[in-house]
Phi, psi and omega in degrees: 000147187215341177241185188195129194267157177239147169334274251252023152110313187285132164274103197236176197289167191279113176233129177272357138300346166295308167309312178279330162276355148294329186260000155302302181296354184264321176266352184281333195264351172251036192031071189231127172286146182211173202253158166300329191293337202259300180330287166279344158322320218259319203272328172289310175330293191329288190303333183286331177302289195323302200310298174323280184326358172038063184276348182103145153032266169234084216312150165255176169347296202269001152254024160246343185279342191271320183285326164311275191338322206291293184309318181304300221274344136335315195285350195074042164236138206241338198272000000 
């Protein structure tokens, strides 16, 4: 995967770093410590859903947004 459709319709390439700081932020905003290691575990997961998930082409946002959730709350983080 190399692109990612965005809300607002436009397709811009694909950074799995986008990821990996979305699910930082998801624990710096629920005070929750996480390890780096825990961390690239989630991100990897995440790309592996996407690769796997036969989403098409170009996955949009809000189904990438989803497999994060999916993945945390795996992870056994619930809040």
């Amino acid at each position: 995967m190399n692109q990612v459709k965005k809300r607002n319709g436009t397709i811009v390439d694909f950074s799995s770093d986008k990821i990996t700081s979305a699910v930082s932020k998801a624990f710096l905003a629920c005070n929750v410590a996480i390890t780096e290691e825990e961390l690239s575990e989630m991100t990897k997961a995440v790309l592996t859903a996407i690769n796997d998930g036969g989403y098409g082409q170009i996955p949009s946002v809000e189904k990438i947004q989803d497999i994060v959730e999916l993945v945390i709350m795996n992870a056994g983080y619930h809040e």
